[in-house]
C-alpha positions in Angstrom: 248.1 129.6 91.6 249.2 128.2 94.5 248.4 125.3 97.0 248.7 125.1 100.5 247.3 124.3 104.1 245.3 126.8 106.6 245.4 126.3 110.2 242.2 128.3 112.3 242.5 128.6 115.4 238.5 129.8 117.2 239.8 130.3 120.7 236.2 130.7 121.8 234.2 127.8 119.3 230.7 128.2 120.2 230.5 131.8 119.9 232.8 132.3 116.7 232.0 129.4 114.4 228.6 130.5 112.9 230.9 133.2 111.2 234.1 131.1 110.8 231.7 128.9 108.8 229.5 131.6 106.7 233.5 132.9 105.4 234.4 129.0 104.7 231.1 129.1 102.8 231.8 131.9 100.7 235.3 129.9 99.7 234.3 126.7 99.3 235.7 126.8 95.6 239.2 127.2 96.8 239.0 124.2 100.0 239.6 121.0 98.7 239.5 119.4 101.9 238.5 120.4 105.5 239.1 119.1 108.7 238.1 119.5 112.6 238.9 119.5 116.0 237.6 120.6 119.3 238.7 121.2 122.7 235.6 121.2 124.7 237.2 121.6 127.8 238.4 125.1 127.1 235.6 125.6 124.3 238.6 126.2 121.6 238.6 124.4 117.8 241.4 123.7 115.2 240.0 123.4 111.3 242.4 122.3 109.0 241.7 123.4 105.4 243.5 122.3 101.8 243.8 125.3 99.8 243.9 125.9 96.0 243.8 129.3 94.3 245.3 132.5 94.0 247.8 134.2 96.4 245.6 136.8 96.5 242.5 135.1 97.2 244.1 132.8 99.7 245.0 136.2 101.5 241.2 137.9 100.9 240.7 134.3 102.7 243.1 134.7 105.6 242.3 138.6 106.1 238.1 137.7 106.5 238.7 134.8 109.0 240.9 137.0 111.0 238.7 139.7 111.0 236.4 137.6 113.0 237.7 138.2 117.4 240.1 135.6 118.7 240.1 133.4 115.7 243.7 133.3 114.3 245.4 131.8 110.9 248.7 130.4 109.7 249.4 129.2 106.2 251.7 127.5 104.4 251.8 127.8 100.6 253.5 126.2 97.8 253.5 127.7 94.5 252.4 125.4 91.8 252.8 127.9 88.6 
C-alpha cells in the first residue's frame, strides 16, 4: 500500500472535467480527500487528491486521467507497508 498526493492539471476545464470527474468517480475508494482550483481567466483547473491504495492502482489511476487530452498528473508517493 501506499499513500500519497496527485496533482491534475485540466489545461482546458470546461471541456475536460465531465471526464476528469467520471475517472475520479470510478476511484473514489482510494481519494481520501479532494481539492480544487480554477483559473477562469485561461479556463485551466488544479484538483488536489489524497491517495491511498496500491502502487498499481494508483498508476491504473494516473494512466486513465492522462488518457484524457491536455490534462496532466504528478504524484508523490510514500510507501506505508
Amino acid at each position: 500500500m501506499a499513500v500519497g498526493i496527485m496533482g491534475i492539471l485540466l489545461k482546458n476545464r470546461r471541456e475536460q472535467a465531465p471526464e476528469v470527474q467520471e475517472i475520479l468517480t470510478d476511484y473514489g475508494d482510494v481519494i481520501l480527500a479532494r481539492s480544487g482550483v480554477h483559473d477562469p481567466a485561461q479556463d485551466r483547473g488544479l484538483i488536489t487528491l489524497t491517495v491511498e491504495a496500491g502502487a498499481a492502482e494508483i498508476a491504473e489511476l494516473t494512466k486513465e486521467l492522462e488518457s484524457v487530452p491536455g490534462v496532466a498528473v504528478r504524484t508523490a508517493l510514500f510507501e506505508t507497508d
